[in-house]
C-alpha positions as CSV (number, residue, x, y, z in Angstrom):
1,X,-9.8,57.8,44.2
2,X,-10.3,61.4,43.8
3,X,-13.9,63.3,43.6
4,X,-14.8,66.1,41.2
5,X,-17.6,68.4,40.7
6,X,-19.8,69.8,37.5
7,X,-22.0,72.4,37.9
8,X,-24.9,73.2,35.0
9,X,-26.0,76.6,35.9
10,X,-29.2,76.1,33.2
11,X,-31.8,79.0,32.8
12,X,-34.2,78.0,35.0
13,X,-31.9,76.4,37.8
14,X,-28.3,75.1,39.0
15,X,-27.4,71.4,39.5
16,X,-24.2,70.3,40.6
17,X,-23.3,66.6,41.0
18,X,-20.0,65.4,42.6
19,X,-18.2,62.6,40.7
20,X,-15.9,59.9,41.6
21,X,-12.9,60.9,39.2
22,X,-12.0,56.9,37.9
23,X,-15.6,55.7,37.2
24,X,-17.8,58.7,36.5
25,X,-20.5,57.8,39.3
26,X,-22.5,60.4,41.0
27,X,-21.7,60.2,44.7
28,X,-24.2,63.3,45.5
29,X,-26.0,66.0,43.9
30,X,-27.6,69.3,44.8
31,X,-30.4,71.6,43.0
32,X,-31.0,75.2,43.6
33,X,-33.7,77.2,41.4
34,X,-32.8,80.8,39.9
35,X,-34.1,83.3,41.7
36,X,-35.7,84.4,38.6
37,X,-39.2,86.8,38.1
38,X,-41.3,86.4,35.3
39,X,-41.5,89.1,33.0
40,X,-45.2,90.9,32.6
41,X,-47.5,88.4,30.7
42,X,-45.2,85.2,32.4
43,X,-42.6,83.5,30.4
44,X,-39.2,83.6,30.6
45,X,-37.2,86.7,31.0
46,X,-34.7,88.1,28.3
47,X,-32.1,89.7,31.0
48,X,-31.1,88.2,34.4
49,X,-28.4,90.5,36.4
50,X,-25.8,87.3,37.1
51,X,-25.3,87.6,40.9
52,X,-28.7,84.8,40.8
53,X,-26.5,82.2,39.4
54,X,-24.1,83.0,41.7
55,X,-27.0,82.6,44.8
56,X,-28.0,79.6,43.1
57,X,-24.8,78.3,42.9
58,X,-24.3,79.3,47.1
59,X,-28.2,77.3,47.7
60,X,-27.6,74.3,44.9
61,X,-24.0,73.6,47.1
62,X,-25.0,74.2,50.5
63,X,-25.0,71.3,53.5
64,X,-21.1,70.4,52.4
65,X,-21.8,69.2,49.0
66,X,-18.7,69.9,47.7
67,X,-16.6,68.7,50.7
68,X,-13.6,66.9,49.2
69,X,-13.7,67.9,45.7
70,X,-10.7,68.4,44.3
71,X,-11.4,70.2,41.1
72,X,-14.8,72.1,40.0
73,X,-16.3,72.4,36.1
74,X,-18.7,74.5,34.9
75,X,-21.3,74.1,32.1
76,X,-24.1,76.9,31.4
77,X,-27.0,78.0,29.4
78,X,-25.7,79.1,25.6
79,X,-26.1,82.1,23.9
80,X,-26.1,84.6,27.1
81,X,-24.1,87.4,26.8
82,X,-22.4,89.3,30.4
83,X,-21.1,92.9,29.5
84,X,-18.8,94.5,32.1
85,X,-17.5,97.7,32.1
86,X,-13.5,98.1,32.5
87,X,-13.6,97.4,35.9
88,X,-15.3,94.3,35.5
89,X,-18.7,95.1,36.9
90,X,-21.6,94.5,34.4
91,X,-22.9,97.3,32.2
92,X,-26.4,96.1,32.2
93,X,-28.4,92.8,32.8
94,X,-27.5,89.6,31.2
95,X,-28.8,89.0,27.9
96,X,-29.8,85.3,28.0
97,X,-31.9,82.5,25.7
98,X,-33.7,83.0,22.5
99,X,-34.6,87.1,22.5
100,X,-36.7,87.5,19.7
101,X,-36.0,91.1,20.7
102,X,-33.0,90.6,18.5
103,X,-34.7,89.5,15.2
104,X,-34.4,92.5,13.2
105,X,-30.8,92.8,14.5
106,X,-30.2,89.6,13.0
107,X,-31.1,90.1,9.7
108,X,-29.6,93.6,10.0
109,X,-26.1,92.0,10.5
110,X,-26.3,89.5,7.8
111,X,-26.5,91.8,5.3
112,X,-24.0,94.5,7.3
113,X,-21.2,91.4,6.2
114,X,-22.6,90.7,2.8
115,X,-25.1,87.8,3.0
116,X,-25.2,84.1,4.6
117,X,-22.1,82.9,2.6
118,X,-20.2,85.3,3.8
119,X,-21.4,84.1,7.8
120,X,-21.1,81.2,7.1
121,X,-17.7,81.6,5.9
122,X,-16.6,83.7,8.8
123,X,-17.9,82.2,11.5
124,X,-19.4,78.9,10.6
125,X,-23.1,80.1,11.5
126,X,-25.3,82.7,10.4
127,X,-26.6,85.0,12.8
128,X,-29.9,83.9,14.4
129,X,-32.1,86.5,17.2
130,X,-30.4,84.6,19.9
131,X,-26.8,84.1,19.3
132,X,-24.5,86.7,21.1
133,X,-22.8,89.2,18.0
134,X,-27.0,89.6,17.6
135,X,-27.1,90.4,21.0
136,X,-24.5,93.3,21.0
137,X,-26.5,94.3,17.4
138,X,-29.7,94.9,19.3
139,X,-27.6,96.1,22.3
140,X,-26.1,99.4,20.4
141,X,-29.2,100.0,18.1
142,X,-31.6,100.2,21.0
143,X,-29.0,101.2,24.9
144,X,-26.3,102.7,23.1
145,X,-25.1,103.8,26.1
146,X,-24.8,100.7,27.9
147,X,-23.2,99.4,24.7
148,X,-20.9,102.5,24.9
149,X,-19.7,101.0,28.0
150,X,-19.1,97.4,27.5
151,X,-15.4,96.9,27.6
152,X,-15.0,92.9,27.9
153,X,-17.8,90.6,26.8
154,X,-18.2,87.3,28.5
155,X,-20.6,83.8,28.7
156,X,-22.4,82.8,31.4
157,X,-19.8,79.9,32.2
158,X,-17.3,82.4,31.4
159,X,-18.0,84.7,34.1
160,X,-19.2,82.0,36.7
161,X,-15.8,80.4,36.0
162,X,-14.3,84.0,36.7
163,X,-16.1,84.6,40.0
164,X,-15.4,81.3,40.9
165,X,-11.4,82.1,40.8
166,X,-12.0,85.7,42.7
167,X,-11.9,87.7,39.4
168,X,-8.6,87.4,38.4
169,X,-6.9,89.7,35.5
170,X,-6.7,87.0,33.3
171,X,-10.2,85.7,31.8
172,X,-11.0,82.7,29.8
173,X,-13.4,80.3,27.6
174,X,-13.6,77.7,25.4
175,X,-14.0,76.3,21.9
176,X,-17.7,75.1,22.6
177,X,-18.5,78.0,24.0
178,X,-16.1,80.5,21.9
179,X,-18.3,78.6,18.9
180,X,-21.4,79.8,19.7
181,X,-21.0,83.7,19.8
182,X,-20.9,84.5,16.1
183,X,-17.6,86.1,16.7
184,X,-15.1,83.1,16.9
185,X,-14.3,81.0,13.8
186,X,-14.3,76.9,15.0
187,X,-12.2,76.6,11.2
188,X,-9.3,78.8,12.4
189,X,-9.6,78.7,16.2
190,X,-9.4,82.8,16.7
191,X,-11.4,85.3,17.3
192,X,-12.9,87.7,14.9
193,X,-12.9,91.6,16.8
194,X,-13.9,93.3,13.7
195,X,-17.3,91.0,14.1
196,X,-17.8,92.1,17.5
197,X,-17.0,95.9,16.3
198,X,-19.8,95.5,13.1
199,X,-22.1,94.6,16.1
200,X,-21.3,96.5,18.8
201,X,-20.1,99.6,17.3
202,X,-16.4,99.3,18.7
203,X,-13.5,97.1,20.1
204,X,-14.6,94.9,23.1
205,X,-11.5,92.5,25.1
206,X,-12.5,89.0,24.6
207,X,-11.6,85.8,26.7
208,X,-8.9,83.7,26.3
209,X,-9.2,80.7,24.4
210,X,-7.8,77.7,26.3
211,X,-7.6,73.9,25.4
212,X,-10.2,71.1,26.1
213,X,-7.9,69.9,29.2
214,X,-6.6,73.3,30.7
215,X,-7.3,74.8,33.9
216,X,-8.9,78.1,33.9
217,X,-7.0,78.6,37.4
218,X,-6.8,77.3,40.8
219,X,-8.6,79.5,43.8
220,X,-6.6,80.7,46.8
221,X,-8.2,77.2,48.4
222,X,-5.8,75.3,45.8
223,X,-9.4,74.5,44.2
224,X,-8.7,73.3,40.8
225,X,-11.8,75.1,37.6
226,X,-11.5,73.2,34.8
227,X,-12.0,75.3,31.0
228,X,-15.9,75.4,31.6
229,X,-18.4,74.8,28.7
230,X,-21.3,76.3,26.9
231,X,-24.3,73.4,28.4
232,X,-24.8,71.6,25.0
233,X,-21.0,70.8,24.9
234,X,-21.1,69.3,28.2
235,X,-24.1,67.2,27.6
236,X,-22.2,66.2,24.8
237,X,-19.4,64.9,26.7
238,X,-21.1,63.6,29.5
239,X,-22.9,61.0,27.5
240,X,-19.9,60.3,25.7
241,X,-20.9,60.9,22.4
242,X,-18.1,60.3,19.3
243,X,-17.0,60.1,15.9
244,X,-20.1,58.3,14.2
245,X,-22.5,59.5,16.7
246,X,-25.3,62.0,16.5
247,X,-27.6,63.6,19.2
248,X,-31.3,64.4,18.8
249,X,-32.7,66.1,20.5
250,X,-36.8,66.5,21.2
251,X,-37.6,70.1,22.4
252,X,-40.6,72.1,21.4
253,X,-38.0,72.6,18.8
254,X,-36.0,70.1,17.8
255,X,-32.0,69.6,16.9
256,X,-30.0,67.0,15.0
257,X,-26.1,67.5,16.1
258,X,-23.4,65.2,15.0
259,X,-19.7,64.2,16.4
260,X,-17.4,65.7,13.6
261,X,-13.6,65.3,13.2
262,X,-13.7,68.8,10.9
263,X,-15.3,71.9,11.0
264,X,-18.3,72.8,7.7
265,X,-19.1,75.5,6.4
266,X,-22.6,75.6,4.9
267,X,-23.6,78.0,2.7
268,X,-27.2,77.7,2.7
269,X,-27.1,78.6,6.9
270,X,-28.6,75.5,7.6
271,X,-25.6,74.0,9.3
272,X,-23.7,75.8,12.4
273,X,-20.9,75.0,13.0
274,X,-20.0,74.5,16.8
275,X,-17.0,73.0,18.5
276,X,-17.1,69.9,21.3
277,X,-15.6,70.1,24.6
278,X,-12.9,67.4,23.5
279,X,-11.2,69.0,20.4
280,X,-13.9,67.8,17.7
281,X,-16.5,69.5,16.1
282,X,-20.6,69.7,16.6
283,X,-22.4,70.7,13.5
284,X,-25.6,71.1,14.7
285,X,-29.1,71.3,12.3
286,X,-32.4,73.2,13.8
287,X,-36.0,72.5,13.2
288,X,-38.6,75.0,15.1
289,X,-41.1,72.3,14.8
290,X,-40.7,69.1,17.5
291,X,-42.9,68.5,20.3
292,X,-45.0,71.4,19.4
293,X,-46.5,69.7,16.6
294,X,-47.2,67.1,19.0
295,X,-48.6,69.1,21.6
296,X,-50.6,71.0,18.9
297,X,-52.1,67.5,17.2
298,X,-53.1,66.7,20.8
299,X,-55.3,70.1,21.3
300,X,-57.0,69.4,18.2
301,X,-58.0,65.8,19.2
302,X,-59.1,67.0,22.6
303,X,-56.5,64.9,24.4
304,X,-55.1,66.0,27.9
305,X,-51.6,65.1,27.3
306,X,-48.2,63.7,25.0
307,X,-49.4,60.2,26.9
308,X,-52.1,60.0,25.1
309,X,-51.4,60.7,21.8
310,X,-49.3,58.2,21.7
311,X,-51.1,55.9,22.9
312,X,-53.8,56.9,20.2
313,X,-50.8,56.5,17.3
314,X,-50.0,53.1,18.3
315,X,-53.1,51.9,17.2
316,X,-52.5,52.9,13.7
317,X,-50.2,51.6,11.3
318,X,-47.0,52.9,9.5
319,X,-47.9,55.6,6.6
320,X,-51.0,56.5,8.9
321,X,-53.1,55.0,5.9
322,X,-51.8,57.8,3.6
323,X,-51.4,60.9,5.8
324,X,-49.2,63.0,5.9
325,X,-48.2,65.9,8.2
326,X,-45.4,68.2,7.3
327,X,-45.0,70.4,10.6
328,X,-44.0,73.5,10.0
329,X,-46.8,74.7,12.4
330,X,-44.4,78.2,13.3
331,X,-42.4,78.2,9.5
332,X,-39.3,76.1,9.3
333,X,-35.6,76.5,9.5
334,X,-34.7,73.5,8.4
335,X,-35.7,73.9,5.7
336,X,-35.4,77.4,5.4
337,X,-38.5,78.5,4.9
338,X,-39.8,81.0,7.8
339,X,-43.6,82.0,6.9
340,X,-44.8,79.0,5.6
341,X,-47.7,76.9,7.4
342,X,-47.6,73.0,7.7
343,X,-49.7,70.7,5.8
344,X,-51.9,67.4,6.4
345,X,-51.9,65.8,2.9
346,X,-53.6,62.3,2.0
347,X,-57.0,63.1,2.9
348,X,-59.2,60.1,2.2
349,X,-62.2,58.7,3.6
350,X,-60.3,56.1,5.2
351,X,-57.6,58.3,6.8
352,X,-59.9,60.6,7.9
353,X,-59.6,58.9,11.5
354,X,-57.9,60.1,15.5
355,X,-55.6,56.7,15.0
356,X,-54.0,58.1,11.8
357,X,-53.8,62.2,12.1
358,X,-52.1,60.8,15.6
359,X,-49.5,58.7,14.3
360,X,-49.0,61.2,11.0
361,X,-47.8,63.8,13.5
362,X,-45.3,62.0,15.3
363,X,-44.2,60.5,11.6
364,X,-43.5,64.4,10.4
365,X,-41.9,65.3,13.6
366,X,-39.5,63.1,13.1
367,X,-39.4,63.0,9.1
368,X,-38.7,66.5,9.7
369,X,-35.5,65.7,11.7
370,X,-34.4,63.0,9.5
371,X,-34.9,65.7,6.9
372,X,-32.1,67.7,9.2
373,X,-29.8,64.8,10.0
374,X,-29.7,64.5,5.8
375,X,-28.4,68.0,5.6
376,X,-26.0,66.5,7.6
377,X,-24.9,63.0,5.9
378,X,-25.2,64.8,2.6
379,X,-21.9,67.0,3.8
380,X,-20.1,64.0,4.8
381,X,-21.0,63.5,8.5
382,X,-20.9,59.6,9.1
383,X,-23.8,58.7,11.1
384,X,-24.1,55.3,12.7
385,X,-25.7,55.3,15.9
386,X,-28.4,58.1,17.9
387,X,-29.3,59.7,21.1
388,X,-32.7,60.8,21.4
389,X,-33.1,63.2,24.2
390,X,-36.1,65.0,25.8
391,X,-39.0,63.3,27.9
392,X,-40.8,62.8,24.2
393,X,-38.0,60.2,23.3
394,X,-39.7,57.9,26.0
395,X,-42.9,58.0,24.5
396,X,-43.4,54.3,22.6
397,X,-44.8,56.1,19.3
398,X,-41.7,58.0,19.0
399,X,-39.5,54.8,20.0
400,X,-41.7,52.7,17.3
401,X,-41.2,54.7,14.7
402,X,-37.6,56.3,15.1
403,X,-35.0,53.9,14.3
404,X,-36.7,52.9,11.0
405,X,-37.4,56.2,9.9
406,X,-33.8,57.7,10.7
407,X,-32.4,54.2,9.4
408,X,-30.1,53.5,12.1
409,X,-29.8,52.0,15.5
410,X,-31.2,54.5,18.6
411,X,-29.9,55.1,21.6
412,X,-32.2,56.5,24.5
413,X,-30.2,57.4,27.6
414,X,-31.6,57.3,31.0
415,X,-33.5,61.0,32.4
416,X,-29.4,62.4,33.8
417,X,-28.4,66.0,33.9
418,X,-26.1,65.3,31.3
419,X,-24.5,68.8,31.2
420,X,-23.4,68.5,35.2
421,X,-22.0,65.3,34.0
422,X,-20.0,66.5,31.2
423,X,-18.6,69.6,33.1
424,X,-17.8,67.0,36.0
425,X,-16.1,64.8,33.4
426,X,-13.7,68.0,32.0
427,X,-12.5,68.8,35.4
428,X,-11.4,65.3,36.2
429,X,-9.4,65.4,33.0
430,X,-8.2,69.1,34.0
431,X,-7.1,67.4,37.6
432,X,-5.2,64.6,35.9
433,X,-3.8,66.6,33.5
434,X,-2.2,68.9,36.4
435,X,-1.2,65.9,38.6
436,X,0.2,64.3,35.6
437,X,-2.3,60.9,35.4
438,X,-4.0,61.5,31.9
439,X,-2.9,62.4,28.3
440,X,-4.0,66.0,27.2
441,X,-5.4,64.9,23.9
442,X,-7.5,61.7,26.1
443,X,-10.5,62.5,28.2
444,X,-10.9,59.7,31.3
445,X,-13.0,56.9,30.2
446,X,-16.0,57.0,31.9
447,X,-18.8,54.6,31.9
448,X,-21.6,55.3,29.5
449,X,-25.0,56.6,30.2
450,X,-27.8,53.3,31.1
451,X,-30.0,53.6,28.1
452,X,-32.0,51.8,25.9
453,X,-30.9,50.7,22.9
454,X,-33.6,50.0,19.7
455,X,-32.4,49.2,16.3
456,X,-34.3,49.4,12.7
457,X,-35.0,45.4,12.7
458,X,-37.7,44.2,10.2
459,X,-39.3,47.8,10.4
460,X,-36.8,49.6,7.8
461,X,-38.3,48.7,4.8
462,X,-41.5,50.2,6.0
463,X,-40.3,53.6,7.2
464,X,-38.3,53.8,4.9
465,X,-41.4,53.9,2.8
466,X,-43.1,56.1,5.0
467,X,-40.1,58.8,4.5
468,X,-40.4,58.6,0.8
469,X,-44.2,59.3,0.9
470,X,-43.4,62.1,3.7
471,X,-40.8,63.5,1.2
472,X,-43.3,63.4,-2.0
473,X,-45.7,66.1,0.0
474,X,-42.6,67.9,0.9
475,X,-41.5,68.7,-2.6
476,X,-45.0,68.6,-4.0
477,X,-45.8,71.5,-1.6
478,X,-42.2,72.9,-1.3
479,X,-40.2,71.9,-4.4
480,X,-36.1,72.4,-4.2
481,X,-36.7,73.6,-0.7
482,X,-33.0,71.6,-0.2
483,X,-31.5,72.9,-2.7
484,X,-31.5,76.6,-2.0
């Protein structure tokens, strides 16, 4: 028996667990917050200088955590972008999360290459205020001197990978993470340095690609780091999603993202097109509306909490007597329509009721992302089984109501930090890989997440009905809003 570690350097914290290399089980963990400030007005900050993941990473393994581990794998918060200079120190700040500094940057760059198509072409996405070649956008229109000086560009597992080795020449990433830049095409598996030069304003060295199973390098310690991961890649793997899977995932925004054995390219935007930590492919479908429509129905009927609510849907029916809510409380994404407002249709005398406007809103959250895993099935994506993430997936109005209206059987994994898991998972493949134990192409078997597992039953006829109705108001309201 060997052990292994994963760390999930998140934005908020670090949590590392340590793994038994054969089985998958968590022998220990450890938890460290980021030493992190709010911003003026609280929130979440849009720059973080990267040595506090590295304290986090000293406080998360401290009291011999990691005593024994053989091999160490990283997973980390997407879309952060780390600019160093050419001696490797960093240029500025971090650029992390969803910066809505970036917005007009993103729109900027999609017409700088000609439109969606040609994104979506390119790169398999099209640029969105927090993806990285956004980042580097904003980052030359508004500190072109900082940008001036960024000579390698780098992910938050990326560099934490780096430091972990002692900064070696040699730097390095992966698909899943390589995916999600804006600058890397998951179709051809390169990178695209006249991308980063449209966005940045020149030539920047980017890390090297290496496979699912590679080492990134060993420390002087004879530490083995696996590839490392961008955090929804490692999730991914460390519930041990595959082909015929899909993920859902309940946020204050949500996300639909299937297990894919190809890459898509969407025209319409709508699909972005990530790679998986095992040599697949993650097309992944957003919605801005999720919880937040809960949380919003809940203020309206005065109640103190997602609790509630639920409990207050479950005493109406299916079809909440005739209303409807489509969600798009903030505008929509999915689909793509950003200023419009949501709407409660099916006002009658008998609707007119806590029960129903209650159980309408949890029916249009998750209409809505059954609208998103369509955009999905329509391009060919085989869907026969889902995980529904988030604390929201425990709630029983959302367990009632989600199998029939997605039309397939749910999964609901136990709470787990999935993504510690996952990166825990690559580097016992990395180990056995290097000692010669397990194929490249075949990641070790682990056991599955404990989870509860609800299927349609007698209840797909009726939410089946209750999507058609949900769709009726959708195209009533918004007609051909799929077929842009």
């Amino acid at each position: 028996m060997g052990i292994v570690a994963g760390l999930d350097s998140s934005p908020d914290f670090t949590r590392i667990v340590v793994c038994d290399t054969d089985t998958g089980a968590v022998l220990r963990q450890g938890y460290a917050p980021h030493p992190v400030e709010s911003p003026e007005g609280g929130g979440r900050p849009s720059d973080i200088d990267p040595q506090a993941w590295l304290l986090s990473l000293g406080e998360a393994a401290a009291g011999g955590l990691l005593e024994g581990v053989q091999a160490i794998g990283v997973s980390a918060q997407a879309n952060a972008v780390v600019p160093l200079d050419a001696q490797g120190n960093t240029v500025r700040p971090a650029m992390i999360g969803g910066d809505k500094r970036a917005q007009v940057a993103a729109a900027d760059l999609v017409d700088a290459l000609g439109g969606r198509e040609a994104w979506a072409q390119a790169v398999g996405c099209v640029p969105q205020a927090a993806h990285p070649v956004t980042k580097l956008r904003w980052l030359a229109r508004t500190e072109p001197e900082a940008a001036a000086h960024a000579a390698v560009l780098l992910q938050a597992h990326d560099w934490l990978v780096w430091q972990l080795l002692g900064r070696p020449l040699r730097r390095t990433t992966d698909r899943g993470g390589a995916s999600g830049t804006g600058y890397w095409s998951a179709a051809t598996g390169a990178w695209r340095p006249d991308l980063v030069e449209l966005a940045l304003g020149h030539q920047a060295a980017l890390p090297e690609v290496i496979g699912p199973s590679d080492a990134a390098g060993t420390t002087p310690e004879g530490l083995l780091i696996s590839a490392g991961t961008g955090e929804t890649m490692a999730a991914a793997f460390g519930l041990g999603v595959g082909l015929g899977d899909a993920v859902v995932s309940l946020g204050a925004s949500g996300s639909v993202m299937a297990v894919h054995s190809e890459p898509l390219v969407d025209h319409s935007g709508m699909i972005t097109a990530l790679a998986d930590a095992t040599g697949l492919h993650l097309p992944v479908v957003t919605t801005l509306n999720a919880v937040r429509a809960l949380r919003g129905t809940a203020e309206l009927l005065g109640l103190p909490d997602l609790e509630s609510l639920s409990e207050l849907a479950m005493k109406s029916t299916p079809g909440a007597h005739g209303l409807v809510l489509l969600p798009y409380l903030e505008g929509e994404r999915t689909p793509a329509l950003p200023h419009t407002a949501g709407t409660l249709a099916g006002l009658r005398r008998e609707s007119m009721k806590p029960e129903h406007l209650a159980r309408a809103a949890f029916e249009g959250m998750l209409c809505g992302l059954a609208d998103a895993l369509d955009v999905l099935r329509g391009r060919g994506v085989e869907v026969r089984r889902i995980f529904l993430l988030g604390p929201a997936a425990e709630l029983p109005a959302v367990q009632a109501a989600a199998p029939a209206l997605f039309g397939t059987q749910v999964v609901v994994p136990q709470p787990a930090d999935y993504a510690a898991i996952g990166a825990a998972r690559q580097a016992a493949w990395a180990l056995g890989v290097s000692q010669g134990t397990l194929d490249p192409r075949t990641p070790p078997a682990w056991q599955g997440a404990a989870a509860q597992v609800l299927e349609p039953g007698e209840e797909l006829a009726a939410g089946q009905a209750v999507r058609q109705q949900y769709v009726s108001v959708r195209e009533q309201t918004h007609p051909g809003a799929f077929r842009a």
